[in-house]
N, C-alpha and C positions, 0 to 999 in steps of 0.2 A: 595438076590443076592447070585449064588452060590461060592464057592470057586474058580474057575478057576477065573471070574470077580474081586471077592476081591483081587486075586494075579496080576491079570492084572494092576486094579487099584495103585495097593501097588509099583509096580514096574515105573509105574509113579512118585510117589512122592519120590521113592527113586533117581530117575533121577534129578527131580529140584532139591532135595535135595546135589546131590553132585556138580551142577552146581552152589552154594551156591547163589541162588536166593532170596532175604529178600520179604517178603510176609507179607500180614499186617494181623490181626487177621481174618477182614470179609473173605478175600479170603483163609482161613486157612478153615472156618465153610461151605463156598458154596463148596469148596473141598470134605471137608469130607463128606457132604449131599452126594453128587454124588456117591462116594465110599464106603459108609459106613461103614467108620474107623472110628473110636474114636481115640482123642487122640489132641496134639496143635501142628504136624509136619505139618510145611510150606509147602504150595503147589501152586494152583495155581490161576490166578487174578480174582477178579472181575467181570463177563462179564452178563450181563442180562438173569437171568432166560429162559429155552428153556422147555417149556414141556415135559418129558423124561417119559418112564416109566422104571422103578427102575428093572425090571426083564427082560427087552430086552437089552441083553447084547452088541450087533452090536450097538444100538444107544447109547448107555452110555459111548462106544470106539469112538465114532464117534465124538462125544461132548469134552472125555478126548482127544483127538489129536486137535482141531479145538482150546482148552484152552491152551494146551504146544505151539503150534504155535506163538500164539497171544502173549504167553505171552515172548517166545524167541524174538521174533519181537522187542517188547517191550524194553525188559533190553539190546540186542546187537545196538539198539538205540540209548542208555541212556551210557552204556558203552563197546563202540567198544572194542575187544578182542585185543591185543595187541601180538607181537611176542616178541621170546624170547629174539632177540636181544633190544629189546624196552623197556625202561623206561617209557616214555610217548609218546601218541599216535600223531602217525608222518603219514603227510598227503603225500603220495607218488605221484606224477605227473604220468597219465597213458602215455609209450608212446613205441612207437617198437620200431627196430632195426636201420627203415631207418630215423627216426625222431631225433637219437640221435646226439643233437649238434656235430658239428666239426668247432673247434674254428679255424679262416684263414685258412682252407683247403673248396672250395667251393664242389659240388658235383660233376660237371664236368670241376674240374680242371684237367690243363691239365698237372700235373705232378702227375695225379694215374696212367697212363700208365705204366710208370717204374713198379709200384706198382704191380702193376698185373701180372709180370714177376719175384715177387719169386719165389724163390727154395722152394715153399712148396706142399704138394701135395693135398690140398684142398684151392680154392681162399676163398678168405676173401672178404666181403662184403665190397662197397668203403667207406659206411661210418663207418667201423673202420677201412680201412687203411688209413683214412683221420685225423681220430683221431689219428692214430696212428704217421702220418707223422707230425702231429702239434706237439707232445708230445715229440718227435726225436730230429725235428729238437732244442729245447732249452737245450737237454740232450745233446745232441750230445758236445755243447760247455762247459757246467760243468766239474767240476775236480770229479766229483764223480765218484765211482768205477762201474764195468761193470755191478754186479749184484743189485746194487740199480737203476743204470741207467734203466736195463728192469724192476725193480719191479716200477716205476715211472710209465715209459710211458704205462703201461698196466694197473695200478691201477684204474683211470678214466670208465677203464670198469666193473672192477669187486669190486666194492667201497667195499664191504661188503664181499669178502672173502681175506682177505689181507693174513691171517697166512696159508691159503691153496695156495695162487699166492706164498711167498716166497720160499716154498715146493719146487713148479715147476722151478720156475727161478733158484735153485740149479741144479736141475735135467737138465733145458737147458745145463748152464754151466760147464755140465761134459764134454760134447762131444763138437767137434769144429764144428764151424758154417761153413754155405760151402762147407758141406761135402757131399751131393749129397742126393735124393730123400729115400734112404735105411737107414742112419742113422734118418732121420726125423720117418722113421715109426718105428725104434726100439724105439725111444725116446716115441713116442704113444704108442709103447706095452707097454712100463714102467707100462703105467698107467692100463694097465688088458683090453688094449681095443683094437681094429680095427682102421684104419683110418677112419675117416667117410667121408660117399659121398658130404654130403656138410656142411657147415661153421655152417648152421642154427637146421641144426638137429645134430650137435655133444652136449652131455654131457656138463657140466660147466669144467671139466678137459681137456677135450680134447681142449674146446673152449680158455683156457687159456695157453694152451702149442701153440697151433697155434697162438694165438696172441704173446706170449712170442717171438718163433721163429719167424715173423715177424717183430718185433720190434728190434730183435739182426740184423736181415740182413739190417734193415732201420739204424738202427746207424754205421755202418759199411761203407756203400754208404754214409754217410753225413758226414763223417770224410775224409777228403780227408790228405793222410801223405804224405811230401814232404821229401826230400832228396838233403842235400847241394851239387849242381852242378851236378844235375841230373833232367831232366824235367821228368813229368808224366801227365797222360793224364787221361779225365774224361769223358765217356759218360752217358746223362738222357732222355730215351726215352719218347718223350712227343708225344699229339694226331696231332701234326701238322711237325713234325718233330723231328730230334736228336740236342740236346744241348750238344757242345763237349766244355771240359775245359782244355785247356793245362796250367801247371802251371811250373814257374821256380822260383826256390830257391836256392841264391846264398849268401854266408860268406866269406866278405873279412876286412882283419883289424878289426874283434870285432864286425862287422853291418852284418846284414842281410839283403836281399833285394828280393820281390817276386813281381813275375809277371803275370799275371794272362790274358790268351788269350781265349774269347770264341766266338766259332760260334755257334749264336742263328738264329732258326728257323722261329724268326718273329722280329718284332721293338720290343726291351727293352733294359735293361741296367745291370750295371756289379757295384759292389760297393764293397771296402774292407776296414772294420774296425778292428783297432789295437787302444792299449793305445795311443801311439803317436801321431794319427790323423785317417783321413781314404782319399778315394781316389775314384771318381764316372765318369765313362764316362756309355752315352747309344747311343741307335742310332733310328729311325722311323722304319725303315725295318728291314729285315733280313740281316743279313753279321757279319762281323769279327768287335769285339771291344776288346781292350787294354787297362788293369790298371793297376796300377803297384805303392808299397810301400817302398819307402828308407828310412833306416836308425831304422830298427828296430832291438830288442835283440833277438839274438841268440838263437831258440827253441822256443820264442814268439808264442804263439798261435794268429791266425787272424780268424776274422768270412768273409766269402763271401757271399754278397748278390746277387741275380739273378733274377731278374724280365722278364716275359714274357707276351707281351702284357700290358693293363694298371692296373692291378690290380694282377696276377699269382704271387708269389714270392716265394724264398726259399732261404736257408739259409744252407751253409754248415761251416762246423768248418775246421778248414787246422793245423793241427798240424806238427811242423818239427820235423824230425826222426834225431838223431846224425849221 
């Protein structure tokens, strides 16, 4: 065998070798037959004899690849490669984009319409604004601060870059939300990039500044803020119509008292929970229903529930402003 073959060979075994492959003595000697190296460096397995001739170098390469093969096959078999974030080998459930669970947000529910009307300059798939509206609306009512609030309800997407998502949710939190379609793409440049054309081909960066920013405009709309002896008004575009919420918030002698007016698009019902108690009317059709809570403390937060149809629901937080 001439020299070019013995390096060819040689350069094999230095391969298994640094893939630190354990190899048992017989497949060490059927190795070196092939090669004609001396020597006890581990190479490679087993396989039944093939008729070769020792000086045609094509079939001797043809044999050494046909052996690396089998024998990679083999040991990534026996012990799957693992990632760097992996201690031990973690079976990942295959699944896309539109597959990912959204826990109480259906697919064609009818409160992704709002959704679809941020202020952002690339839509977001519904099922992570669906994700995103379940994740909301329970942040929305916590006493947690603004920038854990969006590193929560974004998390679920990006499970495995957490210390890269609190990066961004800073970098949200520079700029005010609501501020029109030019500060959203400076906030993109930040990251050295373009806006992308759509949701699915943006970067992991870009993908999580978009979610980020959608999540800040979603806790915002589910915070509804009241104001003692001043009414304020709510609209949530849905696929069958607008759901408008007038609320009044009134402080007299030490009590608070809110009232809560909405015209719904279809038959459902209207629900407000406080420590105190809560308070439920609904109705079959469409039309005007009223509820309303006396005798609550002063700046009390209340959650409102809103159901449409027999199953839609949503949840807004009502905080009062001094």
């Amino acid at each position: 065998m001439d020299h070019d073959s013995e390096a060819y060979q040689q350069a094999f075994i230095d391969l298994i070798t640094c893939l630190g492959l354990n190899l048992s003595s017989t497949d060490t000697a059927e190795a070196n037959s092939l090669s004609g190296v001396s020597g006890s460096a581990p190479i490679l397995p087993h396989i039944e004899e093939l008729p070769l001739n020792s000086g045609d170098t094509p079939a001797v390469q043809d044999r050494f690849h046909a052996l690396l093969k089998h024998r990679l096959q083999m040991e990534i078999q026996r012990n799957p490669p693992l990632y760097p974030w992996e201690d031990e080998l973690i079976d990942y459930p295959a699944e896309s984009l539109d597959s990912v669970p959204v826990l109480g947000i259906k697919a064609n529910s009818l409160w992704l319409a709002q959704l679809r009307r941020l202020g952002l300059p690339v839509a977001l798939p519904d099922a992570v604004l669906g994700q995103l509206l379940t994740n909301c609306q329970t942040l929305a009512q916590s006493s947690l601060r603004e920038g854990e609030k969006l590193i929560q309800a974004v998390s679920s997407l990006f499970p495995r870059d957490l210390l890269e998502l609190n990066h961004w949710a800073s970098l949200v939190l520079m700029s005010p939300a609501r501020s029109g379609l030019a500060t959203v793409q400076d906030r993109l440049a930040a990251l050295g990039a373009s806006v992308p054309y759509r949701y699915e081909e943006a970067n992991a960066s870009q993908q999580m500044v978009l979610s980020l920013l959608a999540a800040q405009e979603l806790l915002q709309v589910l915070t509804l803020n009241v104001i003692p002896d001043r009414s304020s008004t709510q609209e949530w575009v849905t696929e069958i119509g607008v759901l408008t919420l007038q609320l009044d918030y009134r402080v007299e002698a030490g009590n608070a008292q809110l009232r809560v007016q909405g015209q719904l698009p279809c038959g459902g019902s209207l629900q407000l929970r406080a420590e105190q108690g809560q308070a439920f009317t609904q109705c079959p059709d469409a039309g005007n229903l009223s509820v309303e809570l006396l005798e609550l403390r002063p700046q009390q937060p209340v959650v409102l529930e809103v159901r449409l149809g027999e199953e839609d629901e949503i949840a807004f937080a009502i905080e009062p402003l001094v």
